[in-house]
Structure formats: structure tokens, C-alpha cells
C-alpha positions in Angstrom: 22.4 -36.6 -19.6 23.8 -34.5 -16.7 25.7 -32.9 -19.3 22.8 -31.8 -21.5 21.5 -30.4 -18.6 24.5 -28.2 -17.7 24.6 -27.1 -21.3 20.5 -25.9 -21.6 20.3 -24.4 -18.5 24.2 -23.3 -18.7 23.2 -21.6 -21.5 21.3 -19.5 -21.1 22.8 -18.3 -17.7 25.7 -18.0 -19.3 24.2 -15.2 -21.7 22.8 -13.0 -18.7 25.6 -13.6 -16.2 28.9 -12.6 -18.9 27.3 -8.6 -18.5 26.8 -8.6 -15.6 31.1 -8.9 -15.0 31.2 -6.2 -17.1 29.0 -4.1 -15.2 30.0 -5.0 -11.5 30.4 -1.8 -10.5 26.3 -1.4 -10.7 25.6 -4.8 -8.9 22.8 -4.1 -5.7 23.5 -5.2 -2.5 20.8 -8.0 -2.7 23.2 -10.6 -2.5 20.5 -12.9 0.1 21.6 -14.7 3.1 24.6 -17.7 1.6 24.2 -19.5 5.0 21.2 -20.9 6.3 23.2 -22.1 10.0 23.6 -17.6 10.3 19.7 -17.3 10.1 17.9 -16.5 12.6 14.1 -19.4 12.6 11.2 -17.5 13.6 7.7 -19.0 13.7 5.0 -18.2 12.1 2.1 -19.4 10.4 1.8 -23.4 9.0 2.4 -23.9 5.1 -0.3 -24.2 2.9 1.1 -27.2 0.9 0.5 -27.9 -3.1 1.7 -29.1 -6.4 1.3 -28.6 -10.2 -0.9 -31.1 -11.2 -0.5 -30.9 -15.3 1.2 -32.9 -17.1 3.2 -30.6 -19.5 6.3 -28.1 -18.3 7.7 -25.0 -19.4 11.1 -26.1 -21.8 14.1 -23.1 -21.3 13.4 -22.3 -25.0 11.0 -21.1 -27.8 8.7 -23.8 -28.1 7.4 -26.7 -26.1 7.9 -30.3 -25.8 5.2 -32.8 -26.1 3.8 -34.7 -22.8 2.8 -38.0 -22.5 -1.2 -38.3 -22.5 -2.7 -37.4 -18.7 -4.6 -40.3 -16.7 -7.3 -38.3 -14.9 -8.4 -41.2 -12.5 -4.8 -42.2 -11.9 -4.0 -38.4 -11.2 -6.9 -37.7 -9.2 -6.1 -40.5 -7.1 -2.2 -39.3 -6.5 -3.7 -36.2 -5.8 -5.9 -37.8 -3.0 -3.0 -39.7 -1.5 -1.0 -36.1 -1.0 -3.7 -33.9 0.6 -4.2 -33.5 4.6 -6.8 -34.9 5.8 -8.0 -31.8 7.6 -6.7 -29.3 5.7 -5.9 -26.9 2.5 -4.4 -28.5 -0.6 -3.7 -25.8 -3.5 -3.3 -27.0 -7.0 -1.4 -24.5 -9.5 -2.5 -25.1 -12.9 0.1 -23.7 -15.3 0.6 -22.4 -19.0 -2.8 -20.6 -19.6 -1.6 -18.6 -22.8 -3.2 -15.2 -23.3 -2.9 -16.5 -27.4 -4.5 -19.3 -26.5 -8.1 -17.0 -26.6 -11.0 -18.6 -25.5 -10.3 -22.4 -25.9 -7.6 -21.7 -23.4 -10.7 -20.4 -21.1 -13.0 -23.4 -21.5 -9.9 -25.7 -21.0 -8.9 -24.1 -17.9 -12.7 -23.6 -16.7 -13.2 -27.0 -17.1 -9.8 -28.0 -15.4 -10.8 -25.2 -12.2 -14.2 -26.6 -12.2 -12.7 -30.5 -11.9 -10.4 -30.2 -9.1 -12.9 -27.7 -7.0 -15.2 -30.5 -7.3 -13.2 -32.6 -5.3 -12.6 -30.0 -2.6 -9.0 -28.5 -3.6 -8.0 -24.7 -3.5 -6.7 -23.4 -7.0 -4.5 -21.1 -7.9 -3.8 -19.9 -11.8 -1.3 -18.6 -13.7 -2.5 -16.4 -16.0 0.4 -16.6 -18.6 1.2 -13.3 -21.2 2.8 -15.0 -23.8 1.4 -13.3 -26.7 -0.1 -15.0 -30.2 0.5 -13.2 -33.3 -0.7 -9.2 -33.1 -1.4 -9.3 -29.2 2.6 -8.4 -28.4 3.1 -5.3 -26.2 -0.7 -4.8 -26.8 -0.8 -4.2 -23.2 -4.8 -2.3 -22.9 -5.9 -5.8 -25.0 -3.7 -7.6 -22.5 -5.2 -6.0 -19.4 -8.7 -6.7 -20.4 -7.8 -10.2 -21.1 -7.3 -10.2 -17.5 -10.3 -8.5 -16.4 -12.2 -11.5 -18.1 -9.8 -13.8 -16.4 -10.7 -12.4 -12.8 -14.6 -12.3 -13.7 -14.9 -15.8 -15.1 -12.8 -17.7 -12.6 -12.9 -15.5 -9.5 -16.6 -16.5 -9.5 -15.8 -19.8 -8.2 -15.0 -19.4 -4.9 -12.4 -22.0 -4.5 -10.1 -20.3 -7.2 -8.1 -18.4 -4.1 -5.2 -16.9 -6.4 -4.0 -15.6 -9.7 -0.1 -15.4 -10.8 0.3 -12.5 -13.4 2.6 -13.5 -16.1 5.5 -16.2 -15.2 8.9 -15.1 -14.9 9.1 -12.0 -16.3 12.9 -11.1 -14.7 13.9 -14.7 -17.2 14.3 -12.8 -20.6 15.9 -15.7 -22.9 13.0 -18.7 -22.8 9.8 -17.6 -24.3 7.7 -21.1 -23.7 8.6 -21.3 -19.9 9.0 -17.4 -19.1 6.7 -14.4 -20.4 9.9 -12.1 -19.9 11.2 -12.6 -23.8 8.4 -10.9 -25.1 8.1 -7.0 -26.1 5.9 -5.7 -22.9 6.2 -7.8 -20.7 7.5 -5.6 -17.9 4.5 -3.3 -18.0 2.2 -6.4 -19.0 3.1 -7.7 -15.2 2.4 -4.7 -13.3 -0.9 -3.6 -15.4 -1.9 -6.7 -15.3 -1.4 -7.3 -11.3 -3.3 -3.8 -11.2 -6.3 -4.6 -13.2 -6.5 -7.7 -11.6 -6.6 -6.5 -8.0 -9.1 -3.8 -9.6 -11.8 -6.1 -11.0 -11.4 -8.7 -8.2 -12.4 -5.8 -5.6 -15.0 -4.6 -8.1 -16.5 -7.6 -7.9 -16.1 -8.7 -4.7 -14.2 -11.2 -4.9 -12.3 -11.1 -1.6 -11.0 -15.2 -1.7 -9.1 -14.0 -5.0 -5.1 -13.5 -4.0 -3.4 -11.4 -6.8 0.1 -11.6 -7.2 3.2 -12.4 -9.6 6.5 -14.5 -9.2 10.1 -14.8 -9.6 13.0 -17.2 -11.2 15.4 -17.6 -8.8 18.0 -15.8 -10.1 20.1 -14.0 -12.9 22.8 -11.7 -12.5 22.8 -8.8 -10.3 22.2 -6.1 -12.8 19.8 -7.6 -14.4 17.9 -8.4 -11.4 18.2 -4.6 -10.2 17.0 -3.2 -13.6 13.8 -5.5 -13.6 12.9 -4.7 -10.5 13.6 -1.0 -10.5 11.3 -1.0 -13.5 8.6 -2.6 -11.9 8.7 0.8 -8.9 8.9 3.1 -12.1 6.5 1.7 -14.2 3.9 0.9 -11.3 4.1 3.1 -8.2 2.4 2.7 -5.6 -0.9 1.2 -7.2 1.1 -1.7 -8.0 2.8 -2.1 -4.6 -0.5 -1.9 -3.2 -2.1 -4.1 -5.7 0.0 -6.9 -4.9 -1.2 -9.5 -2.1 1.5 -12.0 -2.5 4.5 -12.6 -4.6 6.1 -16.0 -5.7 9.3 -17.8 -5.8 10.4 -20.1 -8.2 13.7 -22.0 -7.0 15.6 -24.6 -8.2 18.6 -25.2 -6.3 21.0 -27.7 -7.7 19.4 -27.5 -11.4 19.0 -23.7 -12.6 21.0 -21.7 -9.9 22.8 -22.4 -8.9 23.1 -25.2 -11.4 25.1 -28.1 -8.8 25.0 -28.0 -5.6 27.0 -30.7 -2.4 24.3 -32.6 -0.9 22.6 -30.9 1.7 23.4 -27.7 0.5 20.1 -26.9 -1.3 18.9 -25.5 2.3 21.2 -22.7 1.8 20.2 -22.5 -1.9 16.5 -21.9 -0.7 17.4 -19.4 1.9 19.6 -17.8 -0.4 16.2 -17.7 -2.7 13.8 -16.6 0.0 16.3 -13.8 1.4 17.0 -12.2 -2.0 13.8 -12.2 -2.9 12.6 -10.0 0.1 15.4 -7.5 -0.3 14.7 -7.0 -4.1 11.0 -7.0 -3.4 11.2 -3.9 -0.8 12.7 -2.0 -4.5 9.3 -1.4 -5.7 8.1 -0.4 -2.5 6.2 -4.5 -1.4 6.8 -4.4 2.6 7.8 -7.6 4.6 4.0 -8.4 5.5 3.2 -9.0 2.1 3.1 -13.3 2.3 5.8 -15.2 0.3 4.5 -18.2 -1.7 7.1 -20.9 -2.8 5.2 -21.4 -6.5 7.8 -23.6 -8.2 10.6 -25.6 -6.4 11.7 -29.2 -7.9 14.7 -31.4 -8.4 14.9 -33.3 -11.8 15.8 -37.4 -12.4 17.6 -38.8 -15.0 21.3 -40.9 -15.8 23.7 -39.6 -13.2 20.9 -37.7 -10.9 18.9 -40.6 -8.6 15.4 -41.3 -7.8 16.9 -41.4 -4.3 18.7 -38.2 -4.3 15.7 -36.4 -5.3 13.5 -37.7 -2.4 16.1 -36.5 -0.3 16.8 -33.1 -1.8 13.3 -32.7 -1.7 13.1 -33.5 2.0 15.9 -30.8 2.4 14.5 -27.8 0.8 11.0 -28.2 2.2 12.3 -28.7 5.5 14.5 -25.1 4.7 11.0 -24.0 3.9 9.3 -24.9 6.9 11.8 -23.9 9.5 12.8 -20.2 7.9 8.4 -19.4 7.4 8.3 -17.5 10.2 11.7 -15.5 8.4 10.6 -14.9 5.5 7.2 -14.7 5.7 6.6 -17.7 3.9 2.6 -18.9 3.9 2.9 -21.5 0.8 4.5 -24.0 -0.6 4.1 -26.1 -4.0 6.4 -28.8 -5.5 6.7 -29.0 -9.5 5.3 -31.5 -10.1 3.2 -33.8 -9.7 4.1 -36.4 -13.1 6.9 -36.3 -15.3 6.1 -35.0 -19.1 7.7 -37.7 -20.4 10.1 -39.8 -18.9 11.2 -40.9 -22.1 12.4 -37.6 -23.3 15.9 -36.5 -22.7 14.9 -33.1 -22.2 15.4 -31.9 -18.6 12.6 -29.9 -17.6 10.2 -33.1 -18.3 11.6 -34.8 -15.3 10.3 -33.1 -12.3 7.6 -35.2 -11.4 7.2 -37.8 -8.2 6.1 -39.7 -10.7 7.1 -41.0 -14.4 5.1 -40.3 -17.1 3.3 -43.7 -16.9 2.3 -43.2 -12.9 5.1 -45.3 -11.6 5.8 -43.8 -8.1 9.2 -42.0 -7.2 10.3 -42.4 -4.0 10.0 -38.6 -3.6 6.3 -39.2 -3.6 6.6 -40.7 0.0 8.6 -38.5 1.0 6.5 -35.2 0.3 2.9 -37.1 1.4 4.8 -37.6 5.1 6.1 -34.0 5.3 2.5 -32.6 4.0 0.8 -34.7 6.8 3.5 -34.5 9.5 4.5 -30.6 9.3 0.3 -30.0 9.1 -0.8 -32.2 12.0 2.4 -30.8 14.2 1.0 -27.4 13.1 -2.3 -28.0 14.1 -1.5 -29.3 17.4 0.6 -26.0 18.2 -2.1 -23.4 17.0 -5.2 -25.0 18.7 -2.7 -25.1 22.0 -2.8 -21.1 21.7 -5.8 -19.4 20.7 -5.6 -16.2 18.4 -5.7 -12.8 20.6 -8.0 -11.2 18.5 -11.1 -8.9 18.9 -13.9 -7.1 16.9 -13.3 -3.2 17.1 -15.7 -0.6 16.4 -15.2 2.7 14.9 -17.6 5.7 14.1 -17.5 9.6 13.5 -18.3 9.9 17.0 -19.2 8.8 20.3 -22.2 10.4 22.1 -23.3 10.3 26.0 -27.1 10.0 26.3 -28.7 8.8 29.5 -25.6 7.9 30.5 -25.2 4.9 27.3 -22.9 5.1 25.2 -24.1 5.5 21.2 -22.2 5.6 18.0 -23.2 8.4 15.4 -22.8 8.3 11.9 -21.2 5.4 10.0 -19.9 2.7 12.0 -16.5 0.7 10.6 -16.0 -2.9 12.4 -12.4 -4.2 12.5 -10.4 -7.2 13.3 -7.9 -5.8 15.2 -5.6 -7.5 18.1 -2.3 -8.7 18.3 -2.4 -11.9 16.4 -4.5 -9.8 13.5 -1.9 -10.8 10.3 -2.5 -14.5 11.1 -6.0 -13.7 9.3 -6.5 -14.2 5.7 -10.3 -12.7 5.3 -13.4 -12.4 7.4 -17.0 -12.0 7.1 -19.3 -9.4 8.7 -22.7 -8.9 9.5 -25.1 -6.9 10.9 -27.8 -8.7 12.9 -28.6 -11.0 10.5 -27.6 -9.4 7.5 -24.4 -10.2 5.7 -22.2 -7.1 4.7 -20.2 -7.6 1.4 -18.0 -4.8 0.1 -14.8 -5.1 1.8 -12.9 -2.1 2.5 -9.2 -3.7 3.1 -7.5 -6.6 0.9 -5.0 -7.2 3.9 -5.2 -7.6 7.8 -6.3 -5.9 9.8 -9.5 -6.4 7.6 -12.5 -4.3 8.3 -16.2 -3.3 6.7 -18.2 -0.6 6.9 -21.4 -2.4 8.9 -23.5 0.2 9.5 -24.9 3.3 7.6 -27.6 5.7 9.9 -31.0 5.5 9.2 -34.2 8.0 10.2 -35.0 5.2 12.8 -34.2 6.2 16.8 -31.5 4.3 18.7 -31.4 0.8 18.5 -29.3 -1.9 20.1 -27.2 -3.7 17.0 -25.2 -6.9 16.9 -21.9 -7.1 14.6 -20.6 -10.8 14.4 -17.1 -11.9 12.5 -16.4 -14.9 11.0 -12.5 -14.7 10.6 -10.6 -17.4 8.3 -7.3 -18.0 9.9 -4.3 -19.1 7.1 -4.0 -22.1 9.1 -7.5 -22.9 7.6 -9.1 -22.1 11.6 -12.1 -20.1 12.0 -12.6 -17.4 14.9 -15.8 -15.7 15.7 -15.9 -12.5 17.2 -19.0 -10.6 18.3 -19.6 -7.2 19.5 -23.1 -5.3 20.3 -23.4 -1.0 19.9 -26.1 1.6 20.4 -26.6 3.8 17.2 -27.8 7.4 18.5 -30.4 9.1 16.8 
């Protein structure tokens, strides 16, 4: 078995990594930090913790493999066991197909609609992979995704949407959307439109963004994302609200690694990801998600070893956030495909296919609940310095009071103003909507002059911290005549 993993996964490395000898003398200089004992641990904000909760993965091939029948109640309650008490839990539901039309919507509504229900955060990837007649149809593609955005986007526990998977993986059309004919330009019109119809609609809970498999060979990796600055400019840079890492140290690349050493894998990961994403012009403060990161079990790779690979790379995680600017975190997955099946990729799970728990389970429910409550305790200890700033065209003396003319802009500003992930406004009692800015510092136009005379108003803030906090700010102004 450990060799029929080395020779799938081998495979298809082996295909993308023989160019790239042959064209050394192009490789970038995003080779990633090889050491995580050199790196600098800065702090920053606590992980928002998840997992993939479906049944069914992505095979490194053309077509997938068939999963052993999902137990909602036994699911639902492994899902209960894993969630903080007091905090966030994001579940990433996988493989929605654009071919898969509008069955694929009602499946996945129904699946959003289930798991908000019972309180959790959910994220979705919003998969190309074209049916027959829909490849490199990218204006059909685009307002595929348009619908996507207004049909989940109105629940507002749907906080994110991945655009395409793993469009830089080129040879594996059922796990990656990069072997298809558009798929380049399908992942950065589709991040576009989607960040378009989101703020259209209003739908300021709704993160847009896009991820990416950890990693092929230099040259290819510079070509993808050199395209992604050429083919999208600065609407896409600015489009994008986060962007993803899928790593799998010690399985896909690199594919062994010495025990232990999966912490440099993930830093290596992390690192390279932030240098290639600064290509297409997507700064530093732009928040890193870890989307995919897993370990697999079968003859010759422990139930043991996983739990404690698993408790290496999401320590590496935890202690290099600050770093990297990592805000998330989600292990794949939850429940092997089929445990039963020789095929590597269904073997990821904490649990078999028949809900027998891996000790890996443990492990990740202790690190969810310790790193979270340690996490709390620190950012109660030290309140937020932030404050509620007010801008108009002008400031007038009259009387000796200061008034505001014209439009007046509020604004979270301060010095701990990128540990906020949105806020709401009002005026007096009236709730202000259209937001003007997708990322701190995050602001609203509040007040618009009437034909009334000067009156005292009242702006209030309601910020959402990403540590799940909430900090209300308040501020009073005189609008002149």
C-alpha cells in the first residue's frame, strides 16, 4: 500500500517536476522558508478551526471513487464533539460541480441549510469542473457564479466561497479544476464576479477567495501565477479577501517526510505561498486560510502516526499565524471514503468509513478546545485599541461648536483595526447597510445632509472581531445646516 501511494501521487509529480530540470534556468526565487527553527513566531489572531465534513474525496485522476454511504446522526454528533464550546466552527463542503447544474444547487442548499441549523459557519467550494459544452465557456461560467453568491450568500452563516480548486494542479481533473481548458481565467473571473455580486447585494459576511496545492515545480508554479497578474489586474487582486492553502506534507509534497519534519513542510507551505501570492499583486494583509491539510492511514502508515503528525502541523500552524498571516485552519477530513478501498485519497479521515474513531480524533478535539480557550484567555486580558472616526467634506465653527457639512463617512480606525472582520453602523436608530470597504479599516457612509437645521446625531459600531469578540464603539456629531 505505501507503494501504491508513492506511485499515484509519484506520478503525477513526476510529469510536472522532469520540465522543470530542463528549464532551471527560469525557476523564481519562491523557494519558502526549509526551516521552521530559522522563523521568526509572531502573534496574531486565534485560528478559526474546521473540517470537511463529506464523505467523498477528490482521487488524483479523471474520475472519482465511490464512498461508503454517510450517517447523518453519527456525523452530526462527531461534528458536536469537535466544536468549541464558545466559539466558531467552519465546515468546508467540497465538490460542488458547475456540471452538476441545479441538482448540485438543491444538494448543496440543503447540505448549507443542515449544518447552519445547528449553528456552524460554512464555507463552499464552488468547483469549475465543466460538464459536456460548458468547457472554457467562461461568461456561462461566471454567471453560474453570480447565482452561486445570490442563492447561498443569502444565508448569513455561509461566511466564504473558494473559486475553483487547485487550478495550479494541471494533471487530475476530479480532485483539481486546473486540467480543464479555462481554467486559469475561470479562477480569476470567477473570484471577480463573485466579490461583484456579493457587494451588490450586500452581502458583507461572504469571504471570496481561491486556494492552492502545495506544490509543483518552480516553473510551473511561476507561470500560473504570473498568469493570474496578467489575466486579472488589479480587479482581481482587489477582489480577493483571502486565499487558501492546501498542504499535505509527507503524502503529496513532499511525498515522505522523518517524523517531525512536517512542521517544516507547513512552513515551507505557508512561506511559499505568500511570496508567489505578492506575484499578482495580493499584499501580506490579505488573511491566509489553511483549506486542506491531512495525513492518510493505511498498511505501513499508523493510526498512531497520524495523530501525531496531525498534532505537529497544527501546532506549525498555530505558532507561525502571527507569520504568515494565518486566520484558519481545516483538517481533511472528517470520515474516511471508504476504508475498504486501497485508494489513498479515501483515507484521510479521523474516522473510518463505518465511524470507528482514529486516535487522531482526540487529538484534534484537544488542540481545537485548548489553542481556543488559551486564546480567549489572552485577548479578553487586552482589550482592542480601537475607535469610531468621523470624516466629512468639512468642518465648520458656529457658535463656537463644532458641525460636520456635507456627507459624513464613520470609520473603525485604531491600532488594532485588522483584528476586525466586519462591523455594523447606525445612525440613531437606523441601521446603515451598503458598505463601502470589504477589508479593515471598514467604514460606511452614515450620513447624507438633509433640508433640516443642525441636529445632534449618534453613530454606534458594532465590530466583529475574528476571534468571534464583539466591540462597540460610539461617537456623537453636529451636522451644520
Amino acid at each position: 500500500m505505501g507503494a501504491r501511494v508513492a506511485i499515484v501521487v509519484g506520478a503525477a509529480l513526476t510529469c510536472l517536476l522532469v520540465p522543470a530540470a530542463a528549464r532551471a534556468a527560469d525557476a523564481p526565487s519562491c523557494t519558502g522558508d526549509v526551516s521552521a527553527d530559522a522563523v521568526p513566531r509572531r502573534p496574531g489572531p486565534a485560528l478559526r478551526f474546521g473540517i470537511g465534513p463529506l464523505v467523498q474525496a477528490g482521487q488524483i485522476g479523471p474520475a472519482p471513487a465511490a464512498a461508503a454511504p454517510e450517517q447523518p446522526a453519527r456525523t452530526d454528533s462527531a461534528l458536536s464533539r469537535l466544536r468549541p464550546t464558545d466559539g466558531a466552527f467552519v465546515l468546508r463542503l467540497n465538490r460542488f460541480f458547475w456540471s452538476d447544474g441545479e441538482a448540485g444547487f438543491q444538494h448543496y442548499l440543503a447540505l448549507a441549510d443542515r449544518f447552519t441549523r445547528q449553528g456552524y459557519l460554512v464555507e463552499l467550494q464552488v468547483r469549475y469542473h465543466p460538464g459536456p459544452g460548458q468547457e472554457g465557456d467562461i461568461g456561462a461560467w461566471t454567471r453560474h457564479v453570480r447565482e452561486v453568491v445570490r442563492r447561498f450568500g443569502a444565508n448569513p452563516r455561509v461566511v466564504g466561497l473558494q473559486i475553483a480548486n487547485e487550478v495550479n494542479f494541471t494533471v487530475s481533473g476530479d480532485s483539481s479544476d486546473g486540467a480543464y481548458q479555462g481554467a486559469r481565467d475561470a479562477l480569476v473571473q470567477g473570484v471577480i464576479a463573485a466579490k461583484d455580486e456579493a457587494r451588490a447585494r450586500g452581502y458583507g459576511q461572504l469571504a471570496i477567495g481561491f486556494n492552492w496545492a502545495y506544490r509543483l515545480d518552480p516553473a510551473s508554479e511561476e507561470s500560473f501565477w504570473r498568469s493570474l497578474r496578467d489575466k486579472g489586474g488589479s480587479a482581481f487582486a482587489q477582489a480577493v479577501d483571502w486565499i487558501g492553502l492546501d498542504a499535505y506534507p509527507g503524502t503529496v509534497f513532499p511525498p515522505a517526510e522523518a517524523p517531525g519534519r512536517e512542521r517544516d513542510g507547513m512552513v515551507n507551505g505557508m512561506s511559499s505561498l505568500r511570496c508567489f501570492a505578492a506575484i499578482p499583486g495580493i499584499p501580506a494583509s490579505i488573511p491566509m486560510k489553511i483549506e486542506e491539510n491531512g495525513w492518510p492511514t493505511y498498511p505501513g502508515r499508523s493510526e498512531a502516526t497520524q495523530a501525531d503528525v496531525l498534532r505537529t502541523m497544527v501546532t506549525a500552524v498555530d505558532d507561525f499565524r502571527g507569520t504568515y498571516n494565518v486566520t484558519d485552519y481545516r483538517w481533511f477530513n472528517l470520515r474516511d471514503g471508504d476504508t475498504a478501498d486501497p485508494q489513498p485519497f479515501q483515507h484521510f479521515g479521523l474516522f473510518t468509513s463505518d465511524y470507528r474513531e482514529k486516535p487522531a480524533f482526540a487529538v484534534y478535539r484537544e488542540l481545537i478546545a485548548r489553542l481556543h480557550r488559551v486564546e480567549r484567555a489572552q485577548t479578553r486580558a487586552a482589550k482592542p485599541r480601537l475607535t469610531l472616526a468621523l470624516k466629512s467634506r468639512g468642518a465648520r465653527d458656529r457658535r463656537h461648536r463644532r458641525c460636520r457639512a456635507g456627507r459624513v463617512r464613520a470609520t473603525v480606525a485604531g491600532r488594532d483595526r485588522r483584528l476586525a472582520r466586519r462591523a455594523r453602523f447606525r445612525l440613531g436608530h437606523r441601521r446603515v447597510r451598503r458598505s463601502l470597504d470589504a477589508r479593515p479599516p471598514l467604514g460606511r457612509i452614515v450620513y447624507r445632509p438633509g433640508s433640516r437645521g443642525s441636529r445632534r446625531h449618534t453613530v454606534r459600531a458594532t465590530v466583529r472581531l475574528r476571534d468571534g469578540r464583539l466591540v462597540k464603539l460610539r461617537k456623537v456629531f453636529r451636522a451644520c445646516r
